[in-house]
N, C-alpha and C positions, 0 to 999 in steps of 0.2 A: 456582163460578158466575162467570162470564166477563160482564160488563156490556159493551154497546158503545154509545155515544155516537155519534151520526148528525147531522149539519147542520152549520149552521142550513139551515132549509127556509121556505119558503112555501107557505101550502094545503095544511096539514097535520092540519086539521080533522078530516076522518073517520079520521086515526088518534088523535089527543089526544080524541074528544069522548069517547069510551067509558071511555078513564081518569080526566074530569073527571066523566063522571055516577057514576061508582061509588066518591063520596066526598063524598055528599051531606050530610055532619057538619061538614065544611069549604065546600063550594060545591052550598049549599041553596035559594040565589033562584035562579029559572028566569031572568032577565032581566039579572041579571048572567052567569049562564053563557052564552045567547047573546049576548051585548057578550063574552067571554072567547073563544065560537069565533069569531065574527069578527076579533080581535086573532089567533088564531094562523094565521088564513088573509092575514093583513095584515104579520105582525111575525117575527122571527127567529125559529126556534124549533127546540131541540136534543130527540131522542128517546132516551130511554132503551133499548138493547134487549137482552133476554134470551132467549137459546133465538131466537132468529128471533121473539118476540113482546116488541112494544114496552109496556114496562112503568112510564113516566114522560115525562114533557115537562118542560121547562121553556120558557118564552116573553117574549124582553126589548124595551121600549118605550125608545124614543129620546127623550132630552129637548133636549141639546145635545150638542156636539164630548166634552163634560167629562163626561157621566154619565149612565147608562140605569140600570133599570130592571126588575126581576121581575117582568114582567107577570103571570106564573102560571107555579106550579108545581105538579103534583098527580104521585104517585107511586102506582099499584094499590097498596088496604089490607094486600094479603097480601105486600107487597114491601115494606113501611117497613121502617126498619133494616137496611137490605141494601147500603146503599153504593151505593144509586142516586140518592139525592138530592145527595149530594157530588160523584157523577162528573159528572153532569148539573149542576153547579154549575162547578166545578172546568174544563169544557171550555168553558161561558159565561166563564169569568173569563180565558182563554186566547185565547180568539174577542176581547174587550174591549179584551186588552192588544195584540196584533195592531193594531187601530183605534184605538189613543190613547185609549180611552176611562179617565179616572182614578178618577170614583166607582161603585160600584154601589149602587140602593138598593131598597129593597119596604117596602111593609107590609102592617100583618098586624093580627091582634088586640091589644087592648093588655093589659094584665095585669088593667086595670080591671075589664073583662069576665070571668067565672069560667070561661072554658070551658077543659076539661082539653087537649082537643084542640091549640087556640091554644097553651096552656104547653108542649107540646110542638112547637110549628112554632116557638116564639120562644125555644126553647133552642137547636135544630135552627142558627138564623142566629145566634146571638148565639157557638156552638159554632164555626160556619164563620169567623168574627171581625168577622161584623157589628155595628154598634155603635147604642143605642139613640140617634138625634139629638130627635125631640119627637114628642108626642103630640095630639094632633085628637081633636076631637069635631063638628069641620063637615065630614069627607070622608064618613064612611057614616052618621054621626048619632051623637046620643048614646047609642043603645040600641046602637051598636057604634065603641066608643073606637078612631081607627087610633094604631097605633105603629110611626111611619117609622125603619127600621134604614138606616144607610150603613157601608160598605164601601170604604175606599181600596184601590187595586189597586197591590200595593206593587212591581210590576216599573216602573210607570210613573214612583211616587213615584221609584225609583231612578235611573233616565236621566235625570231632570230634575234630580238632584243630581248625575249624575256631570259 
């Protein structure tokens, strides 16, 4: 299986919206997923593609010079474990280093919350070598704990040491 990595793109909505609704375990409020297609019609956003059919997005938010952001990432159910979520990670982190950019960050569910789902998306970063920084209960509420993961980008760490 051959993955290809496409972008980053703008207005890429009607291809991500279809892989965002058919992962309703993970992105089940309807109002957050429109604010999510809005974001990918607004913000970078790399496509997974397999066989000529795109099979993941990822989509990154700016905060400063110093550090963006996994705005979203969703991957087709029948595609996890495939090395799409890495490639699709992996040419984000390449596009980053390219821009100066030194942290990456997301979150995600925190451990608080039981969902099997989450413990699998918070291996998934913490495997890529994101690192747990703190935990919130005022960004999505207390009935959903976030836990902010960062990511130094260590080609950048490196020229600023050399």
């Amino acid at each position: 299986m051959i993955i290809e990595i496409q972008g980053p793109f703008l207005g890429k909505a009607p291809v991500c919206e279809p892989i965002l609704r058919s992962l309703p375990l993970w992105f089940g409020i309807e109002a957050s997923n429109r604010q999510y297609i809005r974001d990918i019609n607004a913000m970078p956003t790399f496509i997974g593609v397999i066989n000529d059919e795109a099979s993941g997005f990822l989509t990154l938010k700016r905060h400063n010079k110093y550090s963006e952001e996994i705005d979203i990432m969703a991957v087709k159910p029948n595609m996890h474990r495939k090395g799409i979520g890495i490639a699709l990670l992996s040419k984000a982190e390449e596009y980053l280093n390219q821009n100066g950019v030194e942290y990456l960050q997301v979150k995600t569910l925190s451990s608080k919350h039981a969902d099997t789902n989450y413990a699998s998306t918070r291996a998934f970063y913490l495997a890529a070598g994101f690192r747990p920084l703190e935990e919130f209960s005022n960004i999505w509420g207390e009935q959903s704990p976030t836990l902010l993961l960062v990511k130094r980008l260590e080609s950048n760490q490196q020229n600023r040491l050399s």
